[in-house]
N, C-alpha and C positions, 0 to 999 in steps of 0.2 A: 623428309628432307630436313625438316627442325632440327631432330635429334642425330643426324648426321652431323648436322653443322655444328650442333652443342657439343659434339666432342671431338671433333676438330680444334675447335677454342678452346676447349680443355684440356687436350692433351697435347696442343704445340705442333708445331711445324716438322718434329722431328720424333714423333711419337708414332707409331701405325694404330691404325684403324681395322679392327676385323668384321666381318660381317655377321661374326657372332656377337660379338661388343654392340652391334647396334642392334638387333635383335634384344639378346636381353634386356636394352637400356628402353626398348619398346614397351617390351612387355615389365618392365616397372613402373613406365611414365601410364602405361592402359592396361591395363592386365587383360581385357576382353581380345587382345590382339593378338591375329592368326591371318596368317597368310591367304589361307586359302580362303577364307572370306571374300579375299578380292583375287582370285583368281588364279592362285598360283599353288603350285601344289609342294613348292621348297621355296624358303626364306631367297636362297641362291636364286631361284629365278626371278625373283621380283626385284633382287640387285640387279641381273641379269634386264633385266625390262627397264629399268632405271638407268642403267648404261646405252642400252637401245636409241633414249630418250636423251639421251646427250646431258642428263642430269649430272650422272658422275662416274669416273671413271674407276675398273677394276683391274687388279692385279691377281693371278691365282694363288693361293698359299697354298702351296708344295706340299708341304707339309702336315695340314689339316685336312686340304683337298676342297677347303670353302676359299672365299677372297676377303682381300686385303683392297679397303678403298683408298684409293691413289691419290684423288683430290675428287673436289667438288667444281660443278659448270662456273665458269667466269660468265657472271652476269656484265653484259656490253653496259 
């Protein structure tokens, strides 16, 4: 969720967000980092499980066929 938020803030309100952009930006900030470690056998469903979780929300990219993060949970 860190590095979800960090680029959020980085790239502005009017900027998208893809689920590959965070992925890569993972495995810069950890490099030992794989999905499947924790459980998931695609990057996709662990966005997919993070959406579940009311963390943040997805958009499909058409186009790639991965998603696009919408926004991030409004913390009350």
């Amino acid at each position: 969720m860190e590095t979800i938020e960090a680029l959020f803030k980085e790239r502005g309100e009017e900027e998208k967000v893809w689920g590959s952009m965070v992925k890569q930006t993972l495995k810069r900030r950890k490099p030992g980092f794989n999905e499947t470690y924790h459980g998931f056998r695609t990057f996709g469903q662990l966005l997919e499980e993070a959406q579940a979780r009311k963390l943040i929300t997805l958009l499909p990219d058409e186009k790639s066929g991965g998603y696009i993060i919408k926004s991030l949970a409004q913390e009350d």
